[in-house]
C-alpha positions in Angstrom: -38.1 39.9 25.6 -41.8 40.5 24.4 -43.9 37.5 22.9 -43.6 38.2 19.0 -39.8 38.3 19.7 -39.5 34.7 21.0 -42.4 33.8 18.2 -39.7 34.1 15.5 -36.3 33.1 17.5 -37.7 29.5 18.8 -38.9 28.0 15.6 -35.6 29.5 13.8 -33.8 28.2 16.1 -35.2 24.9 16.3 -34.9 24.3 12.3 -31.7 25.8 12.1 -30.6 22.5 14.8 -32.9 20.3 13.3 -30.9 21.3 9.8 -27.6 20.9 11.4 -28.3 17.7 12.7 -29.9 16.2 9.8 -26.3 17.8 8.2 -24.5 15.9 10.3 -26.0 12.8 10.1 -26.0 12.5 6.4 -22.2 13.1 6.6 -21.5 10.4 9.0 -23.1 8.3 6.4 -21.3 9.1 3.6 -23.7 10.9 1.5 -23.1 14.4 2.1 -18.9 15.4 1.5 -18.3 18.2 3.4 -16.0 20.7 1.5 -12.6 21.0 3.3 -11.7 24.9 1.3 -13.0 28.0 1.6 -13.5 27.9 -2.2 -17.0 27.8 -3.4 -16.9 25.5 -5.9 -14.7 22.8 -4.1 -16.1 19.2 -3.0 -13.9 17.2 -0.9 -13.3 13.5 -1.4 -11.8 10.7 0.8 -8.6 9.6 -0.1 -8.3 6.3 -1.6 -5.1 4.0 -1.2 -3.9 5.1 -4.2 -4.4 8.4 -3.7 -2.5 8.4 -0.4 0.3 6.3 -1.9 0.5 9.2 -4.7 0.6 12.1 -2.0 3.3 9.7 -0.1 6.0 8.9 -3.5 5.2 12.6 -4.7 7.0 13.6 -1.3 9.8 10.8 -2.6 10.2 12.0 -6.0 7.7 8.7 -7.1 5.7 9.9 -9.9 4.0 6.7 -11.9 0.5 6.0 -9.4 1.3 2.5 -10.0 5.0 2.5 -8.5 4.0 4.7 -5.9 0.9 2.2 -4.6 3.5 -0.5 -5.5 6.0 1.6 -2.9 2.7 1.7 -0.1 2.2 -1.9 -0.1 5.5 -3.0 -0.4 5.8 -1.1 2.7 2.6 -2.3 5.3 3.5 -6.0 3.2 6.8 -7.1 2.8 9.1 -4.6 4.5 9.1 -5.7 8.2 10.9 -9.0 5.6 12.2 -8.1 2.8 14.7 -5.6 1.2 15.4 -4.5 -2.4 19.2 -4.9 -2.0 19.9 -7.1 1.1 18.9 -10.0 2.9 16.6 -8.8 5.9 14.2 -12.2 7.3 14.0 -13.3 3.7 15.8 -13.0 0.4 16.6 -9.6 -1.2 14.1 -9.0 -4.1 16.0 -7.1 -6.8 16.2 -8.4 -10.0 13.1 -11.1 -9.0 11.3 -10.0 -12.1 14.6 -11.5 -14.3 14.5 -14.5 -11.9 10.9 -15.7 -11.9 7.9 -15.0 -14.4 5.2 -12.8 -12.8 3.0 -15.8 -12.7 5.0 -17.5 -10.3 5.8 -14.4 -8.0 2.0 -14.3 -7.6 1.5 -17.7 -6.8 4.2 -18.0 -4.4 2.9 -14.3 -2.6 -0.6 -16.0 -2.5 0.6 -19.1 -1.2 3.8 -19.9 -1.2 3.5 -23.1 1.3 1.2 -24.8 -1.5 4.1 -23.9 -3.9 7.0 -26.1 -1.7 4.5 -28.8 -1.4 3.9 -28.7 -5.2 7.6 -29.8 -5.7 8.7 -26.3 -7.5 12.6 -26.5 -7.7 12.7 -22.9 -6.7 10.5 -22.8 -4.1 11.7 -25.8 -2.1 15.2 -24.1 -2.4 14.3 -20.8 -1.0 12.3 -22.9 2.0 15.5 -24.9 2.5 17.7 -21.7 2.6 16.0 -20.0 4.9 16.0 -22.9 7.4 12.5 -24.0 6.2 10.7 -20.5 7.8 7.4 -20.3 5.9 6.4 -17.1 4.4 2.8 -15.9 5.5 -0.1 -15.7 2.6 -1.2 -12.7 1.8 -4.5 -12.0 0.3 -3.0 -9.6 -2.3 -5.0 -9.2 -5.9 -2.3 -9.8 -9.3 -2.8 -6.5 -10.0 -1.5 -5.4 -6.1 1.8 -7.7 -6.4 2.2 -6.4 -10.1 2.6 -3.3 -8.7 4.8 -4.4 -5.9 6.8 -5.7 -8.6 7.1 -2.4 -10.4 8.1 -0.8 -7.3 11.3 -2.9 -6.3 12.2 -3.1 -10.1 12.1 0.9 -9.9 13.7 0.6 -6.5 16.6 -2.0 -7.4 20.2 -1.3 -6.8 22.3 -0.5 -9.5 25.3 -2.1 -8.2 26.5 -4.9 -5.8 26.7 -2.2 -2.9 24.0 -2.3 -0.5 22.5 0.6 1.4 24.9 0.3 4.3 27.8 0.5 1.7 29.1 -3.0 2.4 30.1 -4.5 -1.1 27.9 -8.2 -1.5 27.7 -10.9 -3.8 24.6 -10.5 -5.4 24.2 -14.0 -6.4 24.1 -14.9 -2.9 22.3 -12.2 -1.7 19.1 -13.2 -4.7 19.2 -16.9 -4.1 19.9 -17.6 -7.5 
C-alpha cells in the first residue's frame, strides 16, 4: 500500500472506533436507546414492570394493565402462599375484598404482625388458625396491593369447586 492510501484509512478508521466506542458507552449508560427494528423511525424502550406484566396477561387473555400487573405481583408475592380458591400455606383469597375493606388488606400486607399485636379480631384469628405462622412484610405501595386485589377479584372462582375439582366449603376454605 502507498503512503496517501494509509493517510486516509488510519484516521477513518480510528474515528470510526473512537465513534463506536463513544456509541457504546453512552448506551451502557442509559442515554443513547439503541433501536431493536430495522425500521427507520423506530426507538426502542426498556420494558417497565407493567409493561412486562401487559405482554405476560395479553398471552393469558388479561387485558386491563392494572389486573395484569396485579396478576405479576401476585405471582413473585404471594403465590409460593396463597391461592385464589384453595388453601395453599395460607388462607385462600377469593372473595377477600367482600371480607375486609381495602384499608385493612393493606395494613395487614404491610405488616400484618403489628396488626395481631394491635388486638384486630380478624387478624388474631387468622394467626391462631394457621398455628400462629406469621406472614412476612412486604414493602408493597396501596396502589401495588390494590392491584393485587383486582387481580384475585378477576381471578376468583365462581363456584365452591377448586382447581383440582374437589368440591370445598368455602367458608372454611376463606376463614370467615
Amino acid at each position: 500500500m502507498n503512503r496517501t492510501w494509509l493517510e486516509i484509512i488510519f484516521p477513518a478508521s480510528l474515528a470510526l472506533l473512537v465513534c463506536t466506542i463513544g456509541m457504546l458507552l453512552l448506551t451502557m449508560m442509559g442515554v443513547l436507546e439503541v433501536p431493536l427494528t430495522e425500521d427507520a423511525g423506530a426507538v426502542s424502550t426498556s420494558p417497565s414492570p407493567v409493561a412486562l406484566a401487559d405482554s405476560a396477561a395479553s398471552a393469558q387473555g388479561i387485558t386491563n394493565p392494572e389486573i395484569a400487573a396485579g396478576d405479576a405481583l401476585f405471582k413473585s408475592n404471594c403465590a409460593q402462599c396463597h391461592a385464589a380458591d384453595e388453601v395453599v400455606v395460607g388462607p385462600a383469597l377469593a372473595g377477600i375484598s367482600r371480607r375486609r375493606p381495602e384499608k385493612w388488606v393493606v395494613a395487614w400486607v404491610k405488616n400484618s404482625s403489628k396488626l395481631v399485636a394491635s388486638g384486630d379480631e380478624y387478624a388474631v384469628r387468622i394467626f391462631n388458625q394457621y398455628q400462629k405462622q406469621q406472614m412476612p412484610s412486604f414493602q408493597l405501595t396501596d396502589e401495588e396491593i390494590r392491584q393485587i386485589l383486582l387481580y384475585i377479584d378477576d381471578n376468583a372462582p365462581v363456584s365452591n369447586t377448586t382447581s383440582t375439582g374437589k368440591t370445598v366449603s368455602l367458608q372454611a376454605v376463606y376463614c370467615q
